[in-house]
N, C-alpha and C positions, 0 to 999 in steps of 0.2 A: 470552462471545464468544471463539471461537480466535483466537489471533496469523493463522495463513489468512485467516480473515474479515476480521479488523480491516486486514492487510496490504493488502487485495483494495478494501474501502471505502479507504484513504485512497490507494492509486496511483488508483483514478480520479477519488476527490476533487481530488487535489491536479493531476492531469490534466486537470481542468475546468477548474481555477480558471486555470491555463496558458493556457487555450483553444488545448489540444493535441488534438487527432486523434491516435486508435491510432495511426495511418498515419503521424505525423509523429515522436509518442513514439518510437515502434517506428525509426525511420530514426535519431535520435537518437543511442539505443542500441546501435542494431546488434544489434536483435533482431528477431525476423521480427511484424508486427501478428497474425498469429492466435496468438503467443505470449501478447501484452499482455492481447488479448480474453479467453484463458483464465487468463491470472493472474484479471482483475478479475471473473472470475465465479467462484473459488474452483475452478477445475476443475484448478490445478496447483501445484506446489508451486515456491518459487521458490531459486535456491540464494543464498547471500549475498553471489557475486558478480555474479547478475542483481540484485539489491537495491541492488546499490554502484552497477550502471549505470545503472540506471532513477532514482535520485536526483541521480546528476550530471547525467544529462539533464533533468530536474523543477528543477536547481537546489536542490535542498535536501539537506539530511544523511542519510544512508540512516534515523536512527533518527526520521525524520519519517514514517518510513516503517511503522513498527511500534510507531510510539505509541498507547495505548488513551486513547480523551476520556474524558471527566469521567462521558459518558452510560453508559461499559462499566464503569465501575465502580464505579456506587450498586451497592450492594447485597453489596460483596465485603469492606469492614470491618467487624473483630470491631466488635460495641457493648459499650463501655465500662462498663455498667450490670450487663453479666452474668457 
């Protein structure tokens, strides 16, 4: 999974779990909501100071923001065996 996708899954994860509205994230921020819409559907690219805003606003650390789960990463360590 690209850093895009995984960014895109966890800003509206972590947007739900808020029980934030685009509409309110985005007020938040000080970004416009058809911004937010197109981060979380992968359709834009975000720079790392939308990332610093959008986690202050989320209340969390921007690197909550770009962290891969446990589930992106079966499959991407060497096995030991070979």
């Amino acid at each position: 999974m690209e850093i895009r996708e995984i960014f895109a899954r966890n800003l509206r994860t972590l947007r739900q779990a808020k029980g934030l509205s685009q509409e309110e994230l985005a007020h938040r921020a000080g970004i416009d909501r058809t911004y937010i819409s197109a981060l979380e559907r992968n359709v834009y690219n975000a720079s790392i100071d939308v990332v610093d805003r959008l986690a202050e606003a989320l209340g969390v650390e921007a690197a909550e923001l770009l962290k891969r789960s446990v589930r992106d990463l079966r499959g991407t360590r060497p096995k030991l065996d070979e």
